[in-house]
C-alpha positions in Angstrom: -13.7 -12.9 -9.4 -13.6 -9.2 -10.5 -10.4 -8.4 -12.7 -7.5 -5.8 -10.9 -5.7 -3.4 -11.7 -3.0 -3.6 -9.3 -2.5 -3.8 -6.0 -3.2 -0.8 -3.3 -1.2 -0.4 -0.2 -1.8 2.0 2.7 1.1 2.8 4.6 1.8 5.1 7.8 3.1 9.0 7.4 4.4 9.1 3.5 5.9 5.8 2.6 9.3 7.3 2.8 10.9 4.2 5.0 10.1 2.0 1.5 12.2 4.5 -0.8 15.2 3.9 -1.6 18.0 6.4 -1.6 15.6 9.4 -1.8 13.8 8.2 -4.6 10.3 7.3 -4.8 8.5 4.4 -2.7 9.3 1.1 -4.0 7.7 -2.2 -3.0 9.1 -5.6 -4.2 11.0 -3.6 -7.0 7.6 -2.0 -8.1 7.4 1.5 -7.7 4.4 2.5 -6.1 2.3 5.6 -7.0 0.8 8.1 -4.0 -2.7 8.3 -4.8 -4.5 9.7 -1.3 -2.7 11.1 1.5 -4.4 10.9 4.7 -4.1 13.2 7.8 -2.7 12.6 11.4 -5.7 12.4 13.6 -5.9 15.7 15.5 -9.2 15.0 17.0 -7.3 11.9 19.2 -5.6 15.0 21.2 -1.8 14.3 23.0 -2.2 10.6 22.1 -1.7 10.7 18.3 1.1 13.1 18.6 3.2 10.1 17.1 0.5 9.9 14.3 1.6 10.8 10.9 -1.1 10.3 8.7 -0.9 7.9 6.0 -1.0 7.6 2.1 -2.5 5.1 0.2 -0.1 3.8 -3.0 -1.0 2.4 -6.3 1.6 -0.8 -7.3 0.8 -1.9 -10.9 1.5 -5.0 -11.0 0.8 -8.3 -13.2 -2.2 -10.3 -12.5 -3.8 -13.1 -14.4 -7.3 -12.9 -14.8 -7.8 -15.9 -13.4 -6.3 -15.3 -10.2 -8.1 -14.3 -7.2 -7.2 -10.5 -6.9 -6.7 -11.6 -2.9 -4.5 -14.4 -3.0 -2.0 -12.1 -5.0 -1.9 -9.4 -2.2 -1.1 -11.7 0.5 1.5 -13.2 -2.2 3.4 -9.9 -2.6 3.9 -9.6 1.4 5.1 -13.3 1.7 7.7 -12.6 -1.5 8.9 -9.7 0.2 10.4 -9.8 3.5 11.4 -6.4 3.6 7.3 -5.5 3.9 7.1 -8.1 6.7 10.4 -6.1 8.5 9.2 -2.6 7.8 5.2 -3.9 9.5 5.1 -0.7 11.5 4.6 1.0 8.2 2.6 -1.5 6.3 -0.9 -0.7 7.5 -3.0 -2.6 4.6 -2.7 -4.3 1.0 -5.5 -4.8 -0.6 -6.6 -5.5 -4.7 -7.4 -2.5 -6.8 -10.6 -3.9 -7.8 -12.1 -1.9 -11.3 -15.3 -1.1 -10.1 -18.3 -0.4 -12.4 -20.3 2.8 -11.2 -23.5 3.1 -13.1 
């Protein structure tokens, strides 16, 4: 199984409902890092007006090698209810795979 770096998460508008106190996003005690912030949809007219974008976070966490990148992004959301209770935000989790471009 290809190595990872981390784990990436996309959540909905800015990840703000995951901060705490102001500060920045935090997921199971790991802060997260924006990396991409996506648009609302404005080409889905009156029926995205509750559409907020979303923004794509970097969690650098601790992965054996050995372990499938996978298993350990479904681990993080069963460790941490708070992801399960805040679902409306969590939009996808998902290994940051190092990728070879040659």
């Amino acid at each position: 199984m290809a190595a990872a770096k981390g784990l990436l998460v996309k959540v909905r508008g800015d990840g703000a409902g995951l901060s705490v106190r102001g500060g920045p996003p935090r997921i199971g005690g790991i802060e997260a890092e924006p990396i991409l912030s996506l648009p609302a949809d404005a080409s889905a007219g009156t029926a995205a007006a509750g559409d907020r974008g979303a923004t794509w976070l970097r969690l650098a966490t601790d992965a054996a090698d050995t372990d499938n990148p996978w298993d350990h992004a479904h681990d993080l959301v069963a460790r941490n209810p708070a992801l399960a209770a805040a679902g409306a935000e969590v939009l996808a989790i998902e290994p940051d795979i190092v990728q070879q471009w040659d």
